[in-house]
C-alpha positions as CSV (number, residue, x, y, z in Angstrom):
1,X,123.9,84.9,90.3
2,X,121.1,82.3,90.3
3,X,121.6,79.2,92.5
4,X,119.6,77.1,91.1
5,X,120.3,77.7,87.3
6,X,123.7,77.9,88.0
7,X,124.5,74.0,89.4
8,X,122.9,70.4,89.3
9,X,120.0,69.7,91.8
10,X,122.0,68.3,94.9
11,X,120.0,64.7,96.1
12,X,119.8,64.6,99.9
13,X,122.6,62.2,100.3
14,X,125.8,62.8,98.2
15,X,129.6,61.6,98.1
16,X,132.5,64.3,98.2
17,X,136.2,63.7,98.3
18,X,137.3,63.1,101.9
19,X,140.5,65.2,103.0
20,X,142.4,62.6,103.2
21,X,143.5,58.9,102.0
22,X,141.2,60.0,98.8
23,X,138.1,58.3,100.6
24,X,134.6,59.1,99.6
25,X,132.5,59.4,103.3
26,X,128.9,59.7,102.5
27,X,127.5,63.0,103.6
28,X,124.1,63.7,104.6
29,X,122.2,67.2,104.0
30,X,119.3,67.6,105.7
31,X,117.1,70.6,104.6
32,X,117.7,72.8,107.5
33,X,121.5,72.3,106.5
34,X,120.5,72.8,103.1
35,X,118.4,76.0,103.8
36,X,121.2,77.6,106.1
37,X,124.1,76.7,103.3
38,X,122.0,78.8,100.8
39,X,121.3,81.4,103.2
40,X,124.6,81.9,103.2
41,X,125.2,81.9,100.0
42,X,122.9,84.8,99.5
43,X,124.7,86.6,102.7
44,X,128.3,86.1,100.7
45,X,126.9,87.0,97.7
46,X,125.6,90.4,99.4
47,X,128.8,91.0,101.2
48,X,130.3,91.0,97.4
49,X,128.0,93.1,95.6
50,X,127.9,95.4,98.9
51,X,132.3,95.8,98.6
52,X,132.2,96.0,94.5
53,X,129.5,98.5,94.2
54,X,131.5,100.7,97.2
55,X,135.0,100.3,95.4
56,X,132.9,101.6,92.0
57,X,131.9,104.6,94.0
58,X,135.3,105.7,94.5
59,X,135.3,107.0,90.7
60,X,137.8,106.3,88.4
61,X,140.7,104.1,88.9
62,X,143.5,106.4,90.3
63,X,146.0,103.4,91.0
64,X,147.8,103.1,88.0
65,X,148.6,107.1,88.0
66,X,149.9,106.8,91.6
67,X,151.6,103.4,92.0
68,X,151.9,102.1,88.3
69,X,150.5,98.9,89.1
70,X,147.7,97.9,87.3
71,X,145.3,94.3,86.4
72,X,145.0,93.7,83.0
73,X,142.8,91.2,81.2
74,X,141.6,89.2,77.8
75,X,138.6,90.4,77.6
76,X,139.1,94.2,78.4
77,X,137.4,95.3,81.3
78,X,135.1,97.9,81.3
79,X,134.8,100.3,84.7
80,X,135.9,97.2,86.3
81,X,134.3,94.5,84.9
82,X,135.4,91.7,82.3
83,X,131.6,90.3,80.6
84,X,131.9,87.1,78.7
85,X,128.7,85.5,76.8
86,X,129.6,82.2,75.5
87,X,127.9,79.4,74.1
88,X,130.5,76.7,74.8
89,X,130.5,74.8,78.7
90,X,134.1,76.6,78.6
91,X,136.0,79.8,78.6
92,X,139.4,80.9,79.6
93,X,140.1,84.4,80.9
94,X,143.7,85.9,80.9
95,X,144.5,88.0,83.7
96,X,147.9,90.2,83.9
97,X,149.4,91.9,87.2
98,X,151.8,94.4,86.1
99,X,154.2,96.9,87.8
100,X,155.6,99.3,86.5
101,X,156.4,101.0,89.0
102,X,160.5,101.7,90.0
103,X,159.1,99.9,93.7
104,X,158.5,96.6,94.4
105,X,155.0,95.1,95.7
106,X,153.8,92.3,97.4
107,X,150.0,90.9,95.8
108,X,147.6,88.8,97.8
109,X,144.6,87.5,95.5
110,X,140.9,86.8,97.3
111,X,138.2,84.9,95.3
112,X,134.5,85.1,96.0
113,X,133.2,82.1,95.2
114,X,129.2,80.7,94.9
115,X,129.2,77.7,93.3
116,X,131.7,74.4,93.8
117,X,133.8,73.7,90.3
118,X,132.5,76.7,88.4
119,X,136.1,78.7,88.2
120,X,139.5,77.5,88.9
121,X,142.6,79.8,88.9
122,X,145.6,78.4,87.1
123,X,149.4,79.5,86.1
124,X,150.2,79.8,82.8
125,X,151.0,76.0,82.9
126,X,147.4,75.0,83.8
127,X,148.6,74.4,87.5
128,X,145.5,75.0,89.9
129,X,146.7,78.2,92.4
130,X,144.3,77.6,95.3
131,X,145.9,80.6,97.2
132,X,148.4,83.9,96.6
133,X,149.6,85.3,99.5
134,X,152.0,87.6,99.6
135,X,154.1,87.6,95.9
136,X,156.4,89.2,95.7
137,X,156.2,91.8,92.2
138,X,160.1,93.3,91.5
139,X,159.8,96.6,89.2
140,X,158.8,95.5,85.8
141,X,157.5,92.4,86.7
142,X,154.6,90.9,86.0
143,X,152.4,88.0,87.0
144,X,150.4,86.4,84.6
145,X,147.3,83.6,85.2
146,X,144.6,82.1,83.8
147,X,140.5,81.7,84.9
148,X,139.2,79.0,83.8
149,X,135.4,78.7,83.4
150,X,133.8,75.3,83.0
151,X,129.6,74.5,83.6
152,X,127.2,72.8,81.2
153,X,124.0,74.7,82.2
154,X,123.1,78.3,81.3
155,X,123.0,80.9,83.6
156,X,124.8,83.6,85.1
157,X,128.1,83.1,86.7
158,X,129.9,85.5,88.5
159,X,133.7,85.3,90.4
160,X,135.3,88.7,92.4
161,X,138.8,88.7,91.9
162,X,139.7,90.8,95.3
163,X,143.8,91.8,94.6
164,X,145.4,93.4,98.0
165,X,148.6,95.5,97.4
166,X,151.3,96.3,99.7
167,X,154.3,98.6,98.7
168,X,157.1,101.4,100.2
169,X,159.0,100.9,103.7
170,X,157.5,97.8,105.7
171,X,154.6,97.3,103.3
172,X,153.1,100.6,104.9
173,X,150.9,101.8,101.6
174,X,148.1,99.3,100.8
175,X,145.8,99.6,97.9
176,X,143.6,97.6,96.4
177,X,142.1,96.1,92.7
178,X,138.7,94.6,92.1
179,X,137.9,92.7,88.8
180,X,134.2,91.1,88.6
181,X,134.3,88.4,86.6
182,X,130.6,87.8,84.3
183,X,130.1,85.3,82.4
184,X,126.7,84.6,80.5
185,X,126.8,81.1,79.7
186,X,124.1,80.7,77.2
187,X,122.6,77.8,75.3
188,X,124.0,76.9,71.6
189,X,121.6,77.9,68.6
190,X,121.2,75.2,66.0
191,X,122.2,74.6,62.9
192,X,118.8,75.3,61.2
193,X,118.5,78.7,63.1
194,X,122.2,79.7,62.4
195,X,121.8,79.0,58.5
196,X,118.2,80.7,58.4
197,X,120.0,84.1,60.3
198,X,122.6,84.5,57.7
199,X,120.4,84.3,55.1
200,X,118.3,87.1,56.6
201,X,121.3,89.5,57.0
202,X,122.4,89.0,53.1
203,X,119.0,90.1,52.3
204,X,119.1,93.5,54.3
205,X,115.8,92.3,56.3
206,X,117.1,90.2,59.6
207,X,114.7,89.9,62.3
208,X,115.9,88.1,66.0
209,X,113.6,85.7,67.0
210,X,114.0,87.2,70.4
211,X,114.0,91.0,70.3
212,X,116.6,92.8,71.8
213,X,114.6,94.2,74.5
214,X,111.8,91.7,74.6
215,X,110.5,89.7,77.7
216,X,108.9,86.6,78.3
217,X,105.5,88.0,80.1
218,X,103.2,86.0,82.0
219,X,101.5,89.2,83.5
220,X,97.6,88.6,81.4
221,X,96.3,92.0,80.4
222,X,93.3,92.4,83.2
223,X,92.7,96.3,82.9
224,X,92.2,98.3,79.7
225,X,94.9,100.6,78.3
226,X,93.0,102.9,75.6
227,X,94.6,104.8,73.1
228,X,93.8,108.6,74.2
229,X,93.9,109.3,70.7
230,X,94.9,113.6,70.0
231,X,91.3,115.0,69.7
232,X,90.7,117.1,66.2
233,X,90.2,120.5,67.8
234,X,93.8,120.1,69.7
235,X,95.0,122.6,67.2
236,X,92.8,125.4,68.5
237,X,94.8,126.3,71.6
238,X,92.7,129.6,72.4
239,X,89.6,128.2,72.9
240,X,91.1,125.1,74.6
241,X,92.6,127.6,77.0
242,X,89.4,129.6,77.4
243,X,88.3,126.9,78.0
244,X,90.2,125.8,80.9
245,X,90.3,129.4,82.6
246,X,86.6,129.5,82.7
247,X,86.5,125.7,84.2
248,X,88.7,125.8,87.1
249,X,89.9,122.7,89.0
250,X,88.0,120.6,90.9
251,X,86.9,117.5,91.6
252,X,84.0,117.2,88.9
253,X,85.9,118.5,86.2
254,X,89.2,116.3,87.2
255,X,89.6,113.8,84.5
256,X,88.5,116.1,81.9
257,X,90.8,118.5,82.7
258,X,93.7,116.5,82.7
259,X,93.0,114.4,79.6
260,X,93.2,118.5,78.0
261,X,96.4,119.2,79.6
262,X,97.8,115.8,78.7
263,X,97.1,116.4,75.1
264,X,98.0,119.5,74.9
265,X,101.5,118.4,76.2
266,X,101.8,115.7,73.4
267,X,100.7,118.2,70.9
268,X,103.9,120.4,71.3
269,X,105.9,117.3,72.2
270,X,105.1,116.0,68.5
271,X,105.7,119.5,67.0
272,X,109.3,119.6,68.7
273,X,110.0,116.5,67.5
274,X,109.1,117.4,63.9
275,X,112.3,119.7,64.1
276,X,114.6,117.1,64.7
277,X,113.6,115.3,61.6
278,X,116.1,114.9,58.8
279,X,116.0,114.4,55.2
280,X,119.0,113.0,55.0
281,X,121.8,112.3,57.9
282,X,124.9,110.1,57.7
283,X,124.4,106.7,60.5
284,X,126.8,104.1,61.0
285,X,126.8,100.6,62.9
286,X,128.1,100.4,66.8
287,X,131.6,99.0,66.7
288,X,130.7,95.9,69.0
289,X,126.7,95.6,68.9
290,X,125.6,95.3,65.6
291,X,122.0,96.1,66.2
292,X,122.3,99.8,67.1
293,X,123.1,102.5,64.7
294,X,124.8,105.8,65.9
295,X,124.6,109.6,64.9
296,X,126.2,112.4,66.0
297,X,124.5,114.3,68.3
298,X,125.3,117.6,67.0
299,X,123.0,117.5,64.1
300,X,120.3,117.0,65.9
301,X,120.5,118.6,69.1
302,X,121.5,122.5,68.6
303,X,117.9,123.2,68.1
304,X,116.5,120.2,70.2
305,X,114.5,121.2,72.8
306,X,112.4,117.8,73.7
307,X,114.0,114.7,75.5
308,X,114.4,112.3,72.8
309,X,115.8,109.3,74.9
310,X,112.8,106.9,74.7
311,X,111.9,108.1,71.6
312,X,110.7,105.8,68.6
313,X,112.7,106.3,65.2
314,X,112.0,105.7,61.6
315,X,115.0,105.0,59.7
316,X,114.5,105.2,55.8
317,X,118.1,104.2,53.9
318,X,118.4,106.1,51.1
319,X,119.1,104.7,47.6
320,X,120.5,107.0,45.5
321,X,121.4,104.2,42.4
322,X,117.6,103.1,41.8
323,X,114.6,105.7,42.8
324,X,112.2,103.0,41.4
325,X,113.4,100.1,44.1
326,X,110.6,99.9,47.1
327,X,112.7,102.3,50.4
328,X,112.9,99.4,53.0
329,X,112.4,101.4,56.6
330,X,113.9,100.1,60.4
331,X,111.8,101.3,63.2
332,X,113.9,101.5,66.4
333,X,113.8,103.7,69.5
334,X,116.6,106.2,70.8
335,X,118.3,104.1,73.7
336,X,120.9,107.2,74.9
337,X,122.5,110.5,74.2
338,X,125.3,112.0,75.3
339,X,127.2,114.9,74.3
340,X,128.7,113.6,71.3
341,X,126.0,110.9,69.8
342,X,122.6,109.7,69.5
343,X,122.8,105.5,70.3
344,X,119.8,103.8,68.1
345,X,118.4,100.8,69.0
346,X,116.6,98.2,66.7
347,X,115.5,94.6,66.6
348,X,117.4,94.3,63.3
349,X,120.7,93.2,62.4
350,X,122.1,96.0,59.7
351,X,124.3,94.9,57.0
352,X,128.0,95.5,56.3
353,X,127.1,98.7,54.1
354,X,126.4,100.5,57.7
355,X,129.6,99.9,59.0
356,X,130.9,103.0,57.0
357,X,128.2,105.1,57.0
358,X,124.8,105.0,54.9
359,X,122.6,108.1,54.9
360,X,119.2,107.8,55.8
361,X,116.0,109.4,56.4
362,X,115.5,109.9,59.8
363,X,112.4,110.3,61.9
364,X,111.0,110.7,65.2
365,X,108.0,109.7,66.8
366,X,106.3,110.1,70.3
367,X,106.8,107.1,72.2
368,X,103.2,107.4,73.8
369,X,103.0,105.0,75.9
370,X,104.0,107.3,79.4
371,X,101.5,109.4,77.9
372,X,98.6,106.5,77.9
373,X,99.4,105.4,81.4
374,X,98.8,109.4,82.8
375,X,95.7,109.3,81.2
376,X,94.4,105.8,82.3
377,X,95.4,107.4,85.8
378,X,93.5,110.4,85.6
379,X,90.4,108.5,84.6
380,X,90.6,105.8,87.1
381,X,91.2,108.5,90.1
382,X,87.7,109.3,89.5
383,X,86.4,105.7,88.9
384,X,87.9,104.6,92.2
385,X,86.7,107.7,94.2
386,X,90.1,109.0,95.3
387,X,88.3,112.5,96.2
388,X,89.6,112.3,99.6
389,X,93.5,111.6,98.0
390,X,93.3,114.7,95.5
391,X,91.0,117.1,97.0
392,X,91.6,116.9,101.6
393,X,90.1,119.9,102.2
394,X,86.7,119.8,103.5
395,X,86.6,115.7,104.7
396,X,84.1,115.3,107.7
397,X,86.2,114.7,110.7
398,X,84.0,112.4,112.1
399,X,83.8,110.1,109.2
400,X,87.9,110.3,109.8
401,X,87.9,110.0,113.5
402,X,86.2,106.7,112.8
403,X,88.4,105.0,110.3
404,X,91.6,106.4,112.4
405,X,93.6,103.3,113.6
406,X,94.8,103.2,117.1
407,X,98.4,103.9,117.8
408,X,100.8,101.7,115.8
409,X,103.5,99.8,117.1
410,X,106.5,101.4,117.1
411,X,110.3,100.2,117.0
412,X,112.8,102.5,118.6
413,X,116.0,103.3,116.6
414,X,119.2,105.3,116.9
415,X,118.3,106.9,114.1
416,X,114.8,108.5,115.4
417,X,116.0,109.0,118.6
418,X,118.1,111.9,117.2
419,X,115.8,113.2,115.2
420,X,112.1,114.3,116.8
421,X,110.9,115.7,113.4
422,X,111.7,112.0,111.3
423,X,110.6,110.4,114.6
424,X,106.8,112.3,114.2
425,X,106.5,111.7,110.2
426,X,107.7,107.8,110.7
427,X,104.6,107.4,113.4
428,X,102.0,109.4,111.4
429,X,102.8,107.0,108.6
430,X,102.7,103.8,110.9
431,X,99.1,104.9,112.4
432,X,98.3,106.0,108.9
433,X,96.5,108.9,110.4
434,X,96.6,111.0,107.3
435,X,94.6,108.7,105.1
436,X,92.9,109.1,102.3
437,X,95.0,112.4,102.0
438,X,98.6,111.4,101.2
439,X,101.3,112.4,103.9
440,X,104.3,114.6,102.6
441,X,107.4,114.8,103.4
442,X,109.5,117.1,102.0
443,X,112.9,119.2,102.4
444,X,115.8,120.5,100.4
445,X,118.6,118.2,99.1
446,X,120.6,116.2,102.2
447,X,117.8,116.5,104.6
448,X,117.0,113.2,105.1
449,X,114.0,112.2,103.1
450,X,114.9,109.0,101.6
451,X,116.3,108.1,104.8
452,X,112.6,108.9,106.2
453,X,111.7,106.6,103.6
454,X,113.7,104.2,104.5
455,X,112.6,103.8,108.2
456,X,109.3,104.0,107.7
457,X,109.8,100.8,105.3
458,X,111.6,98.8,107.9
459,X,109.2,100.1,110.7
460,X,106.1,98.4,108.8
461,X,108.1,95.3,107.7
462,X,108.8,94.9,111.9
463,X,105.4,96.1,113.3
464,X,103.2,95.0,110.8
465,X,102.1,92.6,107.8
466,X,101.2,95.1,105.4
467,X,102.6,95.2,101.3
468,X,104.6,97.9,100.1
469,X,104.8,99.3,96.7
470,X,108.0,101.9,96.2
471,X,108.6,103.8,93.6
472,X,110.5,107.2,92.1
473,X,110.1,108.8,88.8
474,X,113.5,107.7,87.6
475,X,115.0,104.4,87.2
476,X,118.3,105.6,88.8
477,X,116.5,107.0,91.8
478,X,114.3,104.0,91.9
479,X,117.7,102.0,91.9
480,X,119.1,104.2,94.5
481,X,115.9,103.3,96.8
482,X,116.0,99.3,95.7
483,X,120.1,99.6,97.3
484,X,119.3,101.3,100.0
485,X,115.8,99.1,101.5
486,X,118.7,96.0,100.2
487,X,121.3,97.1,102.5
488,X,119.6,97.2,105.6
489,X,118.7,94.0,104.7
490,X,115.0,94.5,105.1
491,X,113.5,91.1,104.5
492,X,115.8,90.8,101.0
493,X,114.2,87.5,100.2
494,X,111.0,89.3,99.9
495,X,112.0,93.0,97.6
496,X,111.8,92.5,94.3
497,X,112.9,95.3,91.4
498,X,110.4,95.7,88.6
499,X,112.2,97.1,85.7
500,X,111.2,98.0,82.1
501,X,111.6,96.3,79.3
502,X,113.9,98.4,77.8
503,X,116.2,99.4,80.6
504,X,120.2,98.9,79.9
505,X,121.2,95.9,81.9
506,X,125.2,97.2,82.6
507,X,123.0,99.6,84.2
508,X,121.5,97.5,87.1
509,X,122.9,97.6,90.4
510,X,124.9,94.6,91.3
511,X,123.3,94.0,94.5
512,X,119.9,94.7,93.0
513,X,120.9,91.9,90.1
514,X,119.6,88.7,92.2
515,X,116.6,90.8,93.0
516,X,114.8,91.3,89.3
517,X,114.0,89.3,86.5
518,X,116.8,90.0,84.3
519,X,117.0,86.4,82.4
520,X,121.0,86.2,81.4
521,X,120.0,83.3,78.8
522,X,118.0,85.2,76.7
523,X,120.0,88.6,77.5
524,X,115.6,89.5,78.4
525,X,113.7,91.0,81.3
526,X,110.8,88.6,82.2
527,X,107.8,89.6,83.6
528,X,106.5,87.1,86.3
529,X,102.9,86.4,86.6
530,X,100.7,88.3,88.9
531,X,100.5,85.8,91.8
532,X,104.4,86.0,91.9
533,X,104.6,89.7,91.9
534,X,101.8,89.8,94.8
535,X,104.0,87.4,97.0
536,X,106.6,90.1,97.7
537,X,106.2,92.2,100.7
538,X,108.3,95.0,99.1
539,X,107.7,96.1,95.4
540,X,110.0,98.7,93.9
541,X,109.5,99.7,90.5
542,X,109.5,103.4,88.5
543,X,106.3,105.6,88.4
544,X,105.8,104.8,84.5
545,X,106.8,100.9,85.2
546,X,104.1,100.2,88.0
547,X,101.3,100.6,85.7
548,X,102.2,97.1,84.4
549,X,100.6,96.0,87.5
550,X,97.8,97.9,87.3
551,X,97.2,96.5,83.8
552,X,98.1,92.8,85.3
553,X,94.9,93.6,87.5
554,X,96.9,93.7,91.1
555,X,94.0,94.4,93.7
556,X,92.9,98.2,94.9
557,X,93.9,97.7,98.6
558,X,97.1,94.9,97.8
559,X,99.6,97.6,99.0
560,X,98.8,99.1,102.2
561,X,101.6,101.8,101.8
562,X,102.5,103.3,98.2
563,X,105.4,104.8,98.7
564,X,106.9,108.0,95.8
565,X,110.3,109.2,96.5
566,X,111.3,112.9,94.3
567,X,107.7,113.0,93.8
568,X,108.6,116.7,92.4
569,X,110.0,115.7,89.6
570,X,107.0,114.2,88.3
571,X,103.6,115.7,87.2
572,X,100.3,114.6,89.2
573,X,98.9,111.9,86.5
574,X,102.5,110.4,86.7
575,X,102.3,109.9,90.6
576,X,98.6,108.6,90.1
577,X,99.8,105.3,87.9
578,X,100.5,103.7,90.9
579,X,97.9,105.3,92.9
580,X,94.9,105.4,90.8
581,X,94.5,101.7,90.1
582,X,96.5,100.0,93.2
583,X,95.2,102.1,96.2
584,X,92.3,101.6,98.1
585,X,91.5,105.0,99.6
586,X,89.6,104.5,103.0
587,X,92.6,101.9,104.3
588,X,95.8,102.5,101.8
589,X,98.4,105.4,102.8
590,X,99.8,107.2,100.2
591,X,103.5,108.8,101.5
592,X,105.0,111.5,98.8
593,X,108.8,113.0,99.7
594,X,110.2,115.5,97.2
595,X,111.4,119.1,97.3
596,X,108.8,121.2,96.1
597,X,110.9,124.0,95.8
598,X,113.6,122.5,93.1
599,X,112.7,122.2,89.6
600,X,109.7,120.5,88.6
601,X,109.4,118.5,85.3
602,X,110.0,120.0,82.3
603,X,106.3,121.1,79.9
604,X,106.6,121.9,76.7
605,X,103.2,123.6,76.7
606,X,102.4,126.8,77.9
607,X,99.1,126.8,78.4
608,X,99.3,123.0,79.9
609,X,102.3,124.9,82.1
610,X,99.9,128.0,83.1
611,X,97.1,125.6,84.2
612,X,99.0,123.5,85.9
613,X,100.0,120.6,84.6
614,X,103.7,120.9,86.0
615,X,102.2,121.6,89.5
616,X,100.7,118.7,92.4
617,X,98.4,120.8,94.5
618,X,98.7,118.0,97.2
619,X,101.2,119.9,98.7
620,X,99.8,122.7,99.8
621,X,96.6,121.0,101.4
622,X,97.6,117.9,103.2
623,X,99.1,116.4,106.4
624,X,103.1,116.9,106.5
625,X,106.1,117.1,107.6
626,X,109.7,119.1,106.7
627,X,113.0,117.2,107.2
């Protein structure tokens, strides 16, 4: 839904069919008219997203069972949604209102609509319907119509189709129907590049131009991501553990101590993975997206006991008519699993031979990037002197007393008012009074710690001009955060959702869509460059993802507040990513909400598990607060 992808640039002064007499009055926009029509446009645009993503929520679609009325369309959609990519400037969608039902019902049809001329409704005769209200549907009736789609610039386009039921005595059961209309108009490939792909494919070798999950970076590599290659001794796990019982934590042996634990982690990791290796398994093709291969999940899972979603993969074909002919091998990654397959994901285009099966020699490998950012983190903890963050205990109270701010402004809300215990953790956090040591708040599931979160977010947006990095372990909670801070409408124009590269883009939220970097042309995240990233107030991103801007050299002391929601469900090096390289201790806050009682992250290693590597000591030492 971009504006300004999505239309013409508009001049100043522009002609428009009068409303009468077919006159042409010229018509004047001056750029506060200009400004407050796109504001708008971004309010409408919310209010849609906002009433999609609720009827969504409701689960699936019980109308059909209970009314047997139902939308259909050409293309299918899928959990509400009918996706179009086309190259062409146009595309017709075929939409079908059927009941049949033994009941007549009376259909009213809303449009949402962004920009002028993009989608027109017609009848089956190509009339234009500018307005439904109240047809009348007899029992097996239907009512068929047609969406026509017409721009010449690339972009994504977007059109809610709104469809209000009446039915029974006086039109006294309502119901309704949302369709949400996509459609990724992208820009033709040539000849030449059309040609050259086919060629690829016959020869069982095609490579996209533009992976599959690539982006179009401007973020310049600033700070160093080293290896963290497995030391040789890794293998002597007695000594190593001797090792670590003699030495216990502190703040001298920090970074040593974690590197250990770290690798110790990706040693079993790598050894679990080796049991899900196969010699030989039987892959096919994806019905629809010709780049992923699939396997059934239960020959690799009954003794699986590592998460192999992010995974890397070696796929070997096997040739069984020529053992002399060099083994051509597709390195991919493992995009999802559910109960019943394994989805594999590569920048390759297979060949016809895997649409009925080829077996393979499959392999997996440690994805280790995660692993390289924990231990980048641990090192830079102790480069940046975060002493006070990790280890609170023992800081001289007058060195603290000094660098205490004076009461912070405060905003009164409903919401605090009726709550004295949120009320005291939102104004600790405001006066930053626990700094360097982070504050916690924490509480069992339903208590009210993201709302905490929340408030405390809006309460620095309205008392003071201060950057805000949030983030969660997970991309769906980090999602769930990025809706939440979106529907309080919390300076919108200013939160921006920092995803990974890899992330599934039917996935994203749609009121988080106008808020990322997700470029519909190139079906590509894109990674602005740093001075865009530092312009927004709010940052949201995952734990893992926010080391990109600590590679992309963002400042120590940019973000006033760092911000982790579920912070138990990560280990400590995770929660330092963000910390380590974007906090500046003596001014920064650190806030960390979680339930340290639920189940931590899961470590494969027992002796990383003994000496804590599953554990954050934080919360038993530092300034906090139970919800």
């Amino acid at each position: 839904m971009d504006e300004a992808e999505d239309q013409k640039p508009r001049s100043a002064t522009q002609t428009e069919e009068g409303a009468s007499g077919g006159q042409n009055p010229e018509i004047t926009f001056t750029e506060k008219e200009m400004a407050t029509q796109a504001f708008q446009n971004i309010q409408l645009r919310q209010k849609m997203a906002r009433l999609f993503q609720q009827y969504r929520n409701k689960g699936p679609e019980p109308i059909f069972k209970k009314y047997q009325v139902r939308v259909t369309s050409n293309p299918h959609a899928v959990k509400d949604k009918i996706s179009v990519t086309v190259t062409k400037k146009e595309k017709v969608v075929l939409l079908s209102v059927e009941n049949n039902g033994t009941k007549q019902v009376y259909f009213t049809l809303q449009t949402f609509d962004f920009v002028k001329n993009i989608f027109t409704v017609r009848d089956c005769d190509g009339n234009i319907i500018k307005a439904i209200n109240d047809h009348l549907l007899r029992p097996r009736e239907s009512y068929k119509m047609k969406i026509h789609f017409s721009s010449d610039h690339s972009g994504l386009y977007e059109q809610l189709l709104f469809f209000k039921f009446e039915r029974g005595h006086q039109r006294s059961e309502t119901f309704d129907i949302m369709r949400l209309l996509e459609v990724i108009r992208r820009t033709p490939q040539s000849k030449e590049d059309s040609h050259a792909g086919s060629k690829v494919v016959k020869r069982f070798q095609t490579t996209r131009k533009t992976p599959l999950t690539g982006c179009e970076t401007n973020l310049t590599p600033v700070v160093h991501l080293r290896k963290y290659r497995l030391p040789k001794n890794i293998e002597n796990t007695e000594e190593l553990n001797r090792n670590l019982e003699e030495r216990k934590l502190n703040w001298r042996n920090y970074a040593w101590r974690f590197h250990l634990l770290l690798h110790l982690e990706e040693y079993e990791i790598c050894a679990a993975l080796t049991k899900c290796n196969r010699d030989e398994v039987l892959l096919i093709t994806h019905q629809s997206e010709n780049y992923m291969l699939l396997l059934k999940a239960d020959d690799i899972l009954n003794n699986c006991t590592v998460v192999l979603t992010g995974c890397d993969v070696l796929v070997t074909p096997l040739n069984e008519q020529n053992e002399m002919e060099e083994k051509i091998s597709y390195k991919g990654w493992v995009e999802d699993v559910d109960e019943e397959q394994i989805y594999l994901r590569f920048d390759e285009i297979f060949p016809e031979d895997f649409i009925k099966g080829v077996r393979c020699k499959l392999v997996f490998l440690l994805q280790r990037m995660p692993l390289r950012m924990q231990h980048r983190a641990a090192a830079l903890a102790c480069k940046h002197g975060l002493k006070g963050l990790l280890f609170p205990v023992g800081q001289h109270s007058t060195q603290r007393s000094c660098l205490m701010p004076v009461t912070a402004k405060f905003v009164r809300t409903p919401m605090l008012e009726n709550n004295p215990e949120q009320q005291k953790a939102v104004r600790h956090i405001l006066a930053r009074s626990a700094k360097p040591a982070p504050y916690l708040i924490f509480g069992p599931p339903g208590t009210g710690k993201t709302v905490t979160l929340i408030e405390v977010i809006k309460q620095i947006v309205l008392t003071q001009d201060s950057n805000i990095l949030v983030c969660a372990p997970s991309n769906s909670a980090t999602d769930h955060l990025c809706e939440k801070i979106l529907k309080e409408n919390i300076v919108p124009h200013e939160v921006f959702r920092l995803y990974c590269l890899s992330y599934k883009v039917d996935k994203i939220p749609e009121i988080v869509k106008m808020h990322c970097s997700f470029n519909p042309a190139t079906s590509t995240f894109e990674i602005p460059p740093k001075k865009d990233l530092m312009s927004y107030k709010i940052m949201v991103t995952t734990l893992q993802t926010a080391g990109r801007l600590v590679t992309g050299g963002v400042s120590p002391g940019h973000y006033s507040y760092i911000i982790v929601d579920e912070a138990g469900q990560a280990v400590e090096t995770e929660c330092l990513i963000p910390i380590a390289g974007l906090l500046k201790p003596l001014s920064g806050q650190v806030v960390l909400a979680g339930d340290p009682k639920q189940l931590g992250p899961i470590i494969l290693s027992t002796i990383a598990q003994r000496n804590g590597l599953g554990e954050q000591h934080a919360y038993s030492v530092c300034q906090c607060v139970k919800v």
